[in-house]
C-alpha positions as CSV (number, residue, x, y, z in Angstrom):
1,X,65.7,197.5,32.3
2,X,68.0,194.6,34.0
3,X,71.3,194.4,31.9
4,X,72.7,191.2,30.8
5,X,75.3,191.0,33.7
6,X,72.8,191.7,36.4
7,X,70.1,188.9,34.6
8,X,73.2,186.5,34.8
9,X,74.0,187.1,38.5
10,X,70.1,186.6,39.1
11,X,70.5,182.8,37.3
12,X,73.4,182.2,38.9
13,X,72.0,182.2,42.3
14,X,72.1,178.8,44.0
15,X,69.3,177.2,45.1
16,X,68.7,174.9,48.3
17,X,70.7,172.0,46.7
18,X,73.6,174.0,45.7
19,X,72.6,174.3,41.7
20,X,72.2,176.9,39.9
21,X,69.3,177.5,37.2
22,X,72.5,178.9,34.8
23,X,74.2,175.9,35.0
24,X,71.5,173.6,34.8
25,X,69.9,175.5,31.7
26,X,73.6,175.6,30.2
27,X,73.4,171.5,30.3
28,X,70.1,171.0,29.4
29,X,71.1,173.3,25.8
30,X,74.6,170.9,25.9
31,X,72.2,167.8,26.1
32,X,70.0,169.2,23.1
33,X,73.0,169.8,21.1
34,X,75.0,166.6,21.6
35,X,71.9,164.5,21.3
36,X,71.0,166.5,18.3
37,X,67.8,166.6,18.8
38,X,65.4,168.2,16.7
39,X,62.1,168.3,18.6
40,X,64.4,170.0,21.5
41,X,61.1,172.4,22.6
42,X,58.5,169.6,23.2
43,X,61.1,166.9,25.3
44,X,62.8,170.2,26.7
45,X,60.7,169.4,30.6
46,X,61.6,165.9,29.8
47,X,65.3,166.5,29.4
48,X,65.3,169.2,32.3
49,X,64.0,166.2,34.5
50,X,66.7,163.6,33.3
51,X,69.3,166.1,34.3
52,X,68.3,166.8,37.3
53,X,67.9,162.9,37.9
54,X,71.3,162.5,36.8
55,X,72.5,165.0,39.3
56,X,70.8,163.9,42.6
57,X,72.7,164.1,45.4
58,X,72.8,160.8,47.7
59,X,70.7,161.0,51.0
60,X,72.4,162.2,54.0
61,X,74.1,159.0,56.1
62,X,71.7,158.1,58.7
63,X,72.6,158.4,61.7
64,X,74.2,155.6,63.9
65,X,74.6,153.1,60.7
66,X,77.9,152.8,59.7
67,X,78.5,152.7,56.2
68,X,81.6,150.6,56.5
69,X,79.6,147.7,58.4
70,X,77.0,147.5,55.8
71,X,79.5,147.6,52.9
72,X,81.1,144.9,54.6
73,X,77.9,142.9,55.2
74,X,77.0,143.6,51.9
75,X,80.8,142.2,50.5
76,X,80.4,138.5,53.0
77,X,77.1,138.2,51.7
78,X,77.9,138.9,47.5
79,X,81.5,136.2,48.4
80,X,79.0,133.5,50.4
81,X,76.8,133.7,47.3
82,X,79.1,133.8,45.0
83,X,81.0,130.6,46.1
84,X,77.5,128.7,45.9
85,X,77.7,129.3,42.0
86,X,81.7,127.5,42.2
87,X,81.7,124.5,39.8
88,X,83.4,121.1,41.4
89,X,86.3,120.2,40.2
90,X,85.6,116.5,39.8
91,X,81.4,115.7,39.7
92,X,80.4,114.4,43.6
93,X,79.8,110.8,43.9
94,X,77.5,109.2,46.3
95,X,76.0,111.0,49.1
96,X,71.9,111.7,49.8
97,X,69.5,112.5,46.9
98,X,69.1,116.5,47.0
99,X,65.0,117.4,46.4
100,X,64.5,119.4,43.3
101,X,63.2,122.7,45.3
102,X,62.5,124.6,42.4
103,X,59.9,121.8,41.5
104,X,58.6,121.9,44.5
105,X,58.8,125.5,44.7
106,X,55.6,125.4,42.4
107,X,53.9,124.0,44.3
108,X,54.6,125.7,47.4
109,X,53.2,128.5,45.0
110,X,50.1,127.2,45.7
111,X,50.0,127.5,49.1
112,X,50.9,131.8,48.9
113,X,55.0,130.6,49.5
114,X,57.5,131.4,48.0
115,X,60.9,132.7,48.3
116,X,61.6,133.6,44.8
117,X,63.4,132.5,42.1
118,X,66.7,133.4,43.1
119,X,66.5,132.9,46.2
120,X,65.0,129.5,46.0
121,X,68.2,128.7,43.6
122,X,70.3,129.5,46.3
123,X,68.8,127.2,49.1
124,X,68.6,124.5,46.3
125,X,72.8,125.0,45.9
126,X,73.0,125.4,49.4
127,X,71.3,121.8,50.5
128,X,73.3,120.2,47.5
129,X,76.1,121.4,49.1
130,X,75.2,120.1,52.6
131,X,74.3,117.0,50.6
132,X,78.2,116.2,49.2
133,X,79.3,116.5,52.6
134,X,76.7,113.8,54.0
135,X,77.8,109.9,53.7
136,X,74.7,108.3,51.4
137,X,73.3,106.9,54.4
138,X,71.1,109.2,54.6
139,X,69.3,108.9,51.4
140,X,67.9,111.5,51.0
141,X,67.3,115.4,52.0
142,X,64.0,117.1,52.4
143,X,64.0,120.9,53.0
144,X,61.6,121.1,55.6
145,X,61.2,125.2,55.3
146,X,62.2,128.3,57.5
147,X,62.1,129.6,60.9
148,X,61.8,132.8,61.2
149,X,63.8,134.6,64.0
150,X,64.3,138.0,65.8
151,X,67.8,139.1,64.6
152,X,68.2,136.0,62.2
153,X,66.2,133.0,60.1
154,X,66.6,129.6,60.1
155,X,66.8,127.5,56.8
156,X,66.0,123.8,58.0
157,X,66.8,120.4,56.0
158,X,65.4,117.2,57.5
159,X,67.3,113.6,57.0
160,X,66.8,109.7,58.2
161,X,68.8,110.2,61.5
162,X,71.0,107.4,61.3
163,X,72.0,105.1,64.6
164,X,75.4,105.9,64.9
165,X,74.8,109.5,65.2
166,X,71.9,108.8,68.3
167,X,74.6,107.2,70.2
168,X,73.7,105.0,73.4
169,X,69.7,106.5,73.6
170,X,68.9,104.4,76.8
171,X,71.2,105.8,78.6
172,X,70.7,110.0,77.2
173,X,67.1,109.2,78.1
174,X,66.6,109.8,74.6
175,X,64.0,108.2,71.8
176,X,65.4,106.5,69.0
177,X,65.1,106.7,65.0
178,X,61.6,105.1,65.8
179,X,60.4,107.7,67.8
180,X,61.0,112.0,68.6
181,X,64.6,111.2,66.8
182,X,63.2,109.5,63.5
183,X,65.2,112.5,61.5
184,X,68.3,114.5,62.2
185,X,68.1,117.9,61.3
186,X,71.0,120.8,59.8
187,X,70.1,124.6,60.2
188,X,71.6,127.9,58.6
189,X,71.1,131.1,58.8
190,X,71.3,132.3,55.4
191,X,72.0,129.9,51.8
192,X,75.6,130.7,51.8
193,X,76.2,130.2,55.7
194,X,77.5,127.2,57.1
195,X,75.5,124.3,58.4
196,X,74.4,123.1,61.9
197,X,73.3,119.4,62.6
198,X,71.0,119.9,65.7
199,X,71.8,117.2,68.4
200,X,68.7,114.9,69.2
201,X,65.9,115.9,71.2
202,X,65.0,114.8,74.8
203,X,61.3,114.1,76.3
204,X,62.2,116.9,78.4
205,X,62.8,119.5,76.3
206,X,59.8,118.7,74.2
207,X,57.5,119.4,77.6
208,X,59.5,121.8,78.9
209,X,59.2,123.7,75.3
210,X,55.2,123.1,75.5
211,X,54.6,125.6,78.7
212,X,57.0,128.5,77.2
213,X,55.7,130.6,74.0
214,X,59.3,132.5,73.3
215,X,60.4,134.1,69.3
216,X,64.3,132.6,68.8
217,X,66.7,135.1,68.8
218,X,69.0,133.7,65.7
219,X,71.7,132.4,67.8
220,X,71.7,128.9,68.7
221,X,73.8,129.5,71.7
222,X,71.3,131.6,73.2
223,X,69.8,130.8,76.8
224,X,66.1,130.2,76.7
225,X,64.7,132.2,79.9
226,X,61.5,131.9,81.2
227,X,59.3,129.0,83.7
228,X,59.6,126.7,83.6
229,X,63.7,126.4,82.9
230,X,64.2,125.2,80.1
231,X,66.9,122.1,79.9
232,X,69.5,123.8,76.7
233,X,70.0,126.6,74.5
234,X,68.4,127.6,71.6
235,X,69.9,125.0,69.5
236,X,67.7,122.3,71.6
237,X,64.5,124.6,72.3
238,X,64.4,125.0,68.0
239,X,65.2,121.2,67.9
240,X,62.1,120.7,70.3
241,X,59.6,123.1,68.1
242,X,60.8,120.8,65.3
243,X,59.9,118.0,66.5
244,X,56.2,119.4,67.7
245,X,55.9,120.7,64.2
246,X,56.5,117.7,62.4
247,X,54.6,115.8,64.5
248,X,51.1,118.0,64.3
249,X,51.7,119.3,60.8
250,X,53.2,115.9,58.1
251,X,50.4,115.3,56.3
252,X,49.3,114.0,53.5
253,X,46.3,112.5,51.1
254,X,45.2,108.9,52.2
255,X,47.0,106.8,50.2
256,X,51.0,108.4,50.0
257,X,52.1,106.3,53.2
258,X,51.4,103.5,54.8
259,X,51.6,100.6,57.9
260,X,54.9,99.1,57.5
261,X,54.2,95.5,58.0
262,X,58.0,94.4,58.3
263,X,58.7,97.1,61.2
264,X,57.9,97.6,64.9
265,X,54.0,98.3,65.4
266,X,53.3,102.0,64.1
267,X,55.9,102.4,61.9
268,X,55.0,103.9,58.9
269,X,56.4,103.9,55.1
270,X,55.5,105.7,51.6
271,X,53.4,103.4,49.6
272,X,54.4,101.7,46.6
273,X,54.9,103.7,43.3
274,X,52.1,101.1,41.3
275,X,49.8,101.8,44.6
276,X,50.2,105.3,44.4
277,X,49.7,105.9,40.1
278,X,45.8,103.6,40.7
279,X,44.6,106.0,43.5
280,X,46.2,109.3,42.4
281,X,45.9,112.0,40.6
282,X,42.7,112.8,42.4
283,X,40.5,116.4,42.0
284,X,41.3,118.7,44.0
285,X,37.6,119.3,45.2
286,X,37.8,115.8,46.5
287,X,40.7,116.5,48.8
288,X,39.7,120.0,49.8
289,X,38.4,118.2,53.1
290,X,39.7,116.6,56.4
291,X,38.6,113.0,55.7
292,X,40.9,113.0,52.7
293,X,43.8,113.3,54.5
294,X,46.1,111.6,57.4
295,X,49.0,112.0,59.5
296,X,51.6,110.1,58.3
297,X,53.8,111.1,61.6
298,X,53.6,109.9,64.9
299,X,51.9,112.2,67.0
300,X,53.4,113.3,70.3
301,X,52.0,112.2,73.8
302,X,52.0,114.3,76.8
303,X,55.7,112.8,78.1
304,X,57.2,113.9,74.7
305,X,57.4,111.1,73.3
306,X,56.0,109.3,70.0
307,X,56.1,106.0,71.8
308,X,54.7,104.8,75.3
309,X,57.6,104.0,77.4
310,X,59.5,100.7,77.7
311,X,58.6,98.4,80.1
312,X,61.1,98.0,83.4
313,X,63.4,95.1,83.4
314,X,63.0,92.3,85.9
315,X,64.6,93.5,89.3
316,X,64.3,97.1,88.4
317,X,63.2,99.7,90.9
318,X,60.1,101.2,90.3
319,X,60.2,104.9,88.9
320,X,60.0,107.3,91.5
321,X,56.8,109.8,92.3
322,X,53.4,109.5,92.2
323,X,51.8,106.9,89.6
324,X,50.2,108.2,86.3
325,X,48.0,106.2,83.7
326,X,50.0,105.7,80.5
327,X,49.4,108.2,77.9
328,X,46.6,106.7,75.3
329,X,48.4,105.4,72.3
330,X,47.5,107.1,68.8
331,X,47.2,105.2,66.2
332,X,49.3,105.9,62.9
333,X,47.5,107.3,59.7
334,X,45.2,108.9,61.6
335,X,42.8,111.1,59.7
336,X,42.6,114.9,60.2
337,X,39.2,114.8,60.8
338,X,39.7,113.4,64.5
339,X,41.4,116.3,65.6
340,X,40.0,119.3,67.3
341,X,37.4,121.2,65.5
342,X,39.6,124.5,64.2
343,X,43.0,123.0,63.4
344,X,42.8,122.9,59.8
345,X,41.5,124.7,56.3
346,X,41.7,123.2,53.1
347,X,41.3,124.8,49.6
348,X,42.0,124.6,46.3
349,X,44.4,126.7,44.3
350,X,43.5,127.8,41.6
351,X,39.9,127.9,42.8
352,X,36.8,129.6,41.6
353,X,36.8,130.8,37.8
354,X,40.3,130.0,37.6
355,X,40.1,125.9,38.5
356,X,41.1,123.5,36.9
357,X,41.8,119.3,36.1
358,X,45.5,120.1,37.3
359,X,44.3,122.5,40.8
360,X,46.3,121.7,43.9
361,X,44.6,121.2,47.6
362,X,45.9,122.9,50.1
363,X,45.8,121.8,53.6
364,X,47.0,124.8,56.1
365,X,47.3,124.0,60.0
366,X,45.8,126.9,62.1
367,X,47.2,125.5,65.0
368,X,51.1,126.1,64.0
369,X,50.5,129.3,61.6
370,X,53.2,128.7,58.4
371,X,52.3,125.0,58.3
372,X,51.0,123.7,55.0
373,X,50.9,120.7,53.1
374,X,50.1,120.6,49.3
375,X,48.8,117.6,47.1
376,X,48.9,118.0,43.1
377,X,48.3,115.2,41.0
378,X,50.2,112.2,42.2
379,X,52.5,114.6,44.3
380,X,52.5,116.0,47.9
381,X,54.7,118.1,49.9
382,X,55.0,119.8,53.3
383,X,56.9,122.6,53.9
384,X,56.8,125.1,57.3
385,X,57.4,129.0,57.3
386,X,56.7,130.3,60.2
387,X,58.2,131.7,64.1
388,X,57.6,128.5,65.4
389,X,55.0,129.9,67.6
390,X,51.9,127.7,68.2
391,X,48.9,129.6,68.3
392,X,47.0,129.9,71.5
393,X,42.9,131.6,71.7
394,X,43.9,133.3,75.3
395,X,46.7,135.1,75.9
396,X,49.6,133.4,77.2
397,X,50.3,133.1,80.9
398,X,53.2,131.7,82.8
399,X,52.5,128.7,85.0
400,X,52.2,129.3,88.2
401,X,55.4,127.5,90.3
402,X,54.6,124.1,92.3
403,X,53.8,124.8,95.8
404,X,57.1,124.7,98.6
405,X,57.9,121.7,100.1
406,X,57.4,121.2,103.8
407,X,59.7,122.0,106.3
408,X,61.3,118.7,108.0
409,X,59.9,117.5,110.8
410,X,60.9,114.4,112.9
411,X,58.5,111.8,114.0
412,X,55.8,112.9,116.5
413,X,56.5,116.5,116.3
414,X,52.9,116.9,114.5
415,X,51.2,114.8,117.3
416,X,53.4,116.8,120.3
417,X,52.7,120.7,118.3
418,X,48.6,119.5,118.9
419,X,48.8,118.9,122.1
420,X,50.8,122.1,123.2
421,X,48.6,123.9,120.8
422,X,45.2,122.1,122.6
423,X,46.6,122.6,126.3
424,X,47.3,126.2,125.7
425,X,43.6,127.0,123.8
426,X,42.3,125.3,126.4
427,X,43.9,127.4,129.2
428,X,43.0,130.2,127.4
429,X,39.3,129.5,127.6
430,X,39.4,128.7,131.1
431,X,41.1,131.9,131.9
432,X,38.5,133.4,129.9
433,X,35.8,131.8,131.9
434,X,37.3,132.9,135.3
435,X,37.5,136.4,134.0
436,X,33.9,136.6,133.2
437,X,32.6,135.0,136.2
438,X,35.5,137.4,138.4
439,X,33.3,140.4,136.4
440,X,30.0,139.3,137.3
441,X,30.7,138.6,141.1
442,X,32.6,141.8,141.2
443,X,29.4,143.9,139.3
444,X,26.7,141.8,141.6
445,X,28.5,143.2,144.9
446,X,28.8,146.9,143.6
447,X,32.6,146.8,143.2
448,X,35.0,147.5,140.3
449,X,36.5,144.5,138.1
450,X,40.1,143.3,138.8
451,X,42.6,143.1,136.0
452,X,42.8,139.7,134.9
453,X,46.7,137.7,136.4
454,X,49.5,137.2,134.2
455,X,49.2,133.9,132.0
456,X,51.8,131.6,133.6
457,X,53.3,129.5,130.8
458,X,51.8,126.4,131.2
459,X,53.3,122.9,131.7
460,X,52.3,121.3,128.4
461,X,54.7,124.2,126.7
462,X,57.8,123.2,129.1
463,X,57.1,119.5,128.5
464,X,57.2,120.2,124.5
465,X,60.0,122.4,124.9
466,X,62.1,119.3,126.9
467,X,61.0,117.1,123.9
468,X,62.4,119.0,121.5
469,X,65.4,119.6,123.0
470,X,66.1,116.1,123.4
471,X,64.6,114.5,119.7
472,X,66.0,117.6,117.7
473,X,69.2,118.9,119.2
474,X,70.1,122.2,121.2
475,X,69.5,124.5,117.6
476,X,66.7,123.0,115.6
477,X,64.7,122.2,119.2
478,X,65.2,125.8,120.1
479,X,63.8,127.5,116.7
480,X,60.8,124.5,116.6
481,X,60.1,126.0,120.3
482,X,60.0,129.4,119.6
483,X,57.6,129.0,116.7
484,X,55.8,127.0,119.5
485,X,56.0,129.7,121.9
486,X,54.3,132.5,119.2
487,X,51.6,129.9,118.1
488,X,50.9,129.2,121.8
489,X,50.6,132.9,122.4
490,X,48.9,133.8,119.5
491,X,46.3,131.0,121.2
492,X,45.7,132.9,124.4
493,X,45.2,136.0,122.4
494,X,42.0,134.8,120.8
């Protein structure tokens, strides 16, 4: 029979986590006792299981993550949170009206978005701060939504871009706060990191952005490779997706916006509070289709632009290349349901069983994935989360590069290359000729046929040769002749 001492060495064996069942019986009994616990047999398992909870071990360290770097990462990001909760001194006066995102938050609800609570506090404290550093020019803030990158997101607010801030447009080549410029817009990478104003987009870049398909990186000072080159970093090729965004995706119901009488032609405002109370709130059912809603952006033509361009002033040279028509204007307000078959869905939320008088329609864009715009009683919102990627039905190929350019030629080297090309095929076929008839006369009188004579480089070729030399120079003439000389040869080959 196994004595007392021996039992005990038996329990006191350690097990592959270095415990042993002595000790962890001997705490278990400590825990009955201390707890005083009087049903100690039937929560015994249960108690064995909270100490052996209590004692986990942490996981190994993984390796090639250092601990240090994400206890730091984890410290900048507690201290850039924390200092969003830091009450002002003095209350802020003036500046742009900040959007109540939590409000709207509800409705983005609707649509399947939603950052949550917390996090949707933040960005709210985030664009009020951006907001006390803004002159009240502005008026007012929108957050336009998030951009989702490879190492990094993008947090995007949207302002009127005021004219001070466009600068001299005519001469950037730029549109103005009428046109791809309308808004200015401030990126971050996180609610508690700093904000970026995004300098104003060029035609350029919004074209040049159309023929590349590329995730961002995070960084705005990244290059953007790829064909064709693209004119910036990423700051300007995220600015550009912006502006293609906005311009396919701001809708709303009929009725929000409209013409702006007082402005240039195609300008477009919000309509009147009274205007807006008599046609809204509306059922959802009824807006859960394309003809209920509109564009209340300018839409971008196919120079980038939302305008046509201005005409030239008297005296002006005429733009250089080859003439194109004039991109067709679109109208403003135009109605969803003139664009391509596909590019929307609409539906209500909550639908089904679950409706009701106070359901929101949903409008999502298939054409940009994450785009969706939200209409709930006499209220409607766009928002954008998404990689800024615009979807495509084929896979995505390159364009292929322009064709080369011509090598120089002076006048009447074409005209003096046919005839030196012409004198030598001809030669060659008369040469030909003789040979054949040399054969027959040599077969007719019973004897063998002679090997056809040299080619004697004919005059033409030394007369072209002259011409070059003298038009082109001692170097250029030389190389033209040569490739003269091979074509000529090649000639008498055929």
């Amino acid at each position: 029979m196994t004595s007392f001492e021996e039992a005990r060495q038996i329990l006191q064996k350690e097990s592959t986590d270095g415990v042993c069942l002595y000790d962890h019986l001997a705490e278990v009994v400590l825990k009955v006792l201390s707890d005083k616990l009087l049903d100690g047999s039937e929560s015994f398992e249960h108690l064995s299981a909270a100490v052996k909870e209590a004692r986990a071990t942490p996981q190994k360290p993984v390796a090639g993550v250092s601990e240090a770097a994400a206890r730091a990462a984890q410290i900048n990001w507690a201290t850039s949170a924390q200092s969003l909760f830091a009450v002002p001194d003095e209350p802020p006066e003036g500046g742009p009206r900040v959007p109540d995102l939590l409000d709207e938050a509800n409705m983005w609800a609707a649509a399947g978005i939603s950052f949550g609570a917390s996090e949707t506090y933040r960005i709210f404290l985030a664009v009020k701060r951006l907001a006390e550093t803004l002159p009240g020019d502005h008026e007012t803030l929108r957050f336009w939504g998030q951009v989702k990158g490879r190492s990094a997101d993008y947090l995007v607010v949207e302002g009127r871009a005021l004219e001070e801030q466009l600068g001299d447009t005519e001469e950037a080549g730029i549109e103005g706060t009428v046109g791809a410029n309308r808004y200015t817009y401030w990126v971050s990478t996180g609610a508690g990191a700093p904000w970026t104003q995004l300098p104003p987009v060029t035609p350029a870049q919004i074209v040049a952005a159309r023929k590349i398909r590329r995730y961002l990186t995070g960084d705005l000072d990244a290059a953007v490779p790829g064909y064709p080159p693209f004119p910036g970093t990423e700051r300007n090729f995220l600015r550009a997706q912006i502006a293609r965004i906005t311009a396919g995706t701001a809708v709303s119901p009929s009725g929000f916006f409209e013409a702006d009488a007082d402005a240039d032609p195609g300008e477009i405002k919000a309509a009147e509070e009274e205007a807006i109370n008599e046609a809204f709130p509306k059922p959802a059912s009824d807006l859960a289709s394309a003809d209920a809603w509109v564009h209340h952006e300018l839409e971008l033509n196919k120079l980038g632009r939302n305008r046509p361009l201005p005409e030239p002033e008297e005296g002006a040279e005429p733009p250089s290349g080859p003439e194109e028509d004039p991109p067709e204007e679109v109208p403003p307000l135009r109605s969803l349901a003139e664009d391509e078959e596909g590019a929307w869905g609409f539906r209500t939320s909550p639908a089904g069983a679950g409706a009701t008088a106070n359901s929101a329609a949903v409008a999502k864009s298939l054409l940009w994935p994450g785009a969706y715009a939200i209409a709930a009683g006499r209220r409607a919102t766009c928002v954008y989360v998404g990689h800024a990627v615009k979807h495509a039905a084929a896979p995505y190929e390159p364009p292929a590069a322009p064709p080369l350019r011509p090598e120089w030629a002076p006048e009447g080297y074409a005209e003096a290359l046919a005839e030196a090309t012409a004198a030598a095929a001809a030669r060659a076929e008369a040469r030909a000729e003789a040979a054949a008839a040399a054969a027959a006369e040599a077969e007719e009188n019973g004897e063998p046929a002679a090997a056809p004579e040299p080619e004697e480089e004919g005059a033409s070729l030394f007369e072209l040769g002259r011409w070059m030399l003298l038009e082109l120079g001692v170097e250029v003439g030389v190389r033209k002749w040569v490739e003269c000389e091979m074509l000529q040869r090649l000639c008498l080959k055929i």
